[in-house]
N, C-alpha and C positions, 0 to 999 in steps of 0.2 A: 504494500500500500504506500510504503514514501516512496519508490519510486514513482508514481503519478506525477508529471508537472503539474503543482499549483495552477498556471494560468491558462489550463484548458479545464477547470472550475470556475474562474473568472468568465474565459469566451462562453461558458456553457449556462451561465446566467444572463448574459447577455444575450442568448440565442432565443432563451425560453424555460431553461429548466427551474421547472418551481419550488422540488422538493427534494429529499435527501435518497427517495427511490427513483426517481428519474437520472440521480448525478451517478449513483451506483449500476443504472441499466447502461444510461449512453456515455459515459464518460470513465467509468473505477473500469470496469467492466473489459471493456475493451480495451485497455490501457495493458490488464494483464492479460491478455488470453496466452501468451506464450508462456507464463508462468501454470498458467491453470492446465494447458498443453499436456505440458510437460509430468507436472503433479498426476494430472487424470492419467497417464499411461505409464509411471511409475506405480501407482494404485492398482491398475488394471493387473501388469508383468508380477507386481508382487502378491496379488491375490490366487494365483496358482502355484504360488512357491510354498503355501503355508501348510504341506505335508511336511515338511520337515520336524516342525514345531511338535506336530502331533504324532508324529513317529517318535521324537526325542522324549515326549511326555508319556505316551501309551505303547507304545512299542509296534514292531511291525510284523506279521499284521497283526490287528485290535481284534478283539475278540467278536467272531462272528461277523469281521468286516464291518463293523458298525460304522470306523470314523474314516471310511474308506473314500478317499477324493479322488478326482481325476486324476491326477500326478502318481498317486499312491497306484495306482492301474496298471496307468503306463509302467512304471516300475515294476513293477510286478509281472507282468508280460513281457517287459523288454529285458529285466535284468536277472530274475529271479525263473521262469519256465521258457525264456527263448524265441517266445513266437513272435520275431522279429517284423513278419507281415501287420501281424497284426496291432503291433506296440507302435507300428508307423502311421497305420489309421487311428489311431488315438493320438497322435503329437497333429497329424495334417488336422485333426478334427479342431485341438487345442489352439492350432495356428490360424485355422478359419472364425473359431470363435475372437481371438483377440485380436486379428483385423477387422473381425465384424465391430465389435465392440470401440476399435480406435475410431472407424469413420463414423460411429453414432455420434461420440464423445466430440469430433471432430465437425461434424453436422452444427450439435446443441450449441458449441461456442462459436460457429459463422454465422449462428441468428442471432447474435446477442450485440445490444445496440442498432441492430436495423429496423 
């Protein structure tokens, strides 16, 4: 947020902006989308790493597969019984999900201030 210049609050009163949700939609907003970017696809990449967490807590595998995620799969077919075919359709699947997911992310912050 300090990196916003000041005097595109000033132009932006001058233009019209009346209120503190208008200077946040067309002005805060936009100023960071590269920040916001970059955070949204950090979020994204590390919300499929968090098998590790619960491998190190509960061990692998959990009992009955309970806390069993994607990543946790893939591993488990690519490292642990081999079926290389198939550990590959599970990363292409993980790889079409988290391109899907960047150009949503990427969509939501090109309307923002228009």
């Amino acid at each position: 947020l300090q990196t916003v210049d000041r005097s595109l609050y000033e132009a932006a009163a001058v233009d019209g902006i009346k209120n503190r949700w208008q200077e946040l939609y067309f002005v805060t907003l936009p100023s960071m989308k590269g920040q916001l970017m970059f955070g949204a696809i950090l979020n994204i990449t590390g919300s499929f790493g968090i098998g590790g967490i619960i491998t190190q807590i509960f061990g692998f595998p959990t009992t009955d597969y309970a806390l069993h995620t994607i990543m946790h799969h893939l591993d488990d077919y690519g490292g642990v019984r081999f079926e290389m075919g198939y550990a590959c359709a599970i990363a292409t699947l993980l790889f079409i999900i988290s391109f899907v997911a960047n150009k949503v992310i990427q969509f939501i912050l090109g309307r923002i201030g228009k």
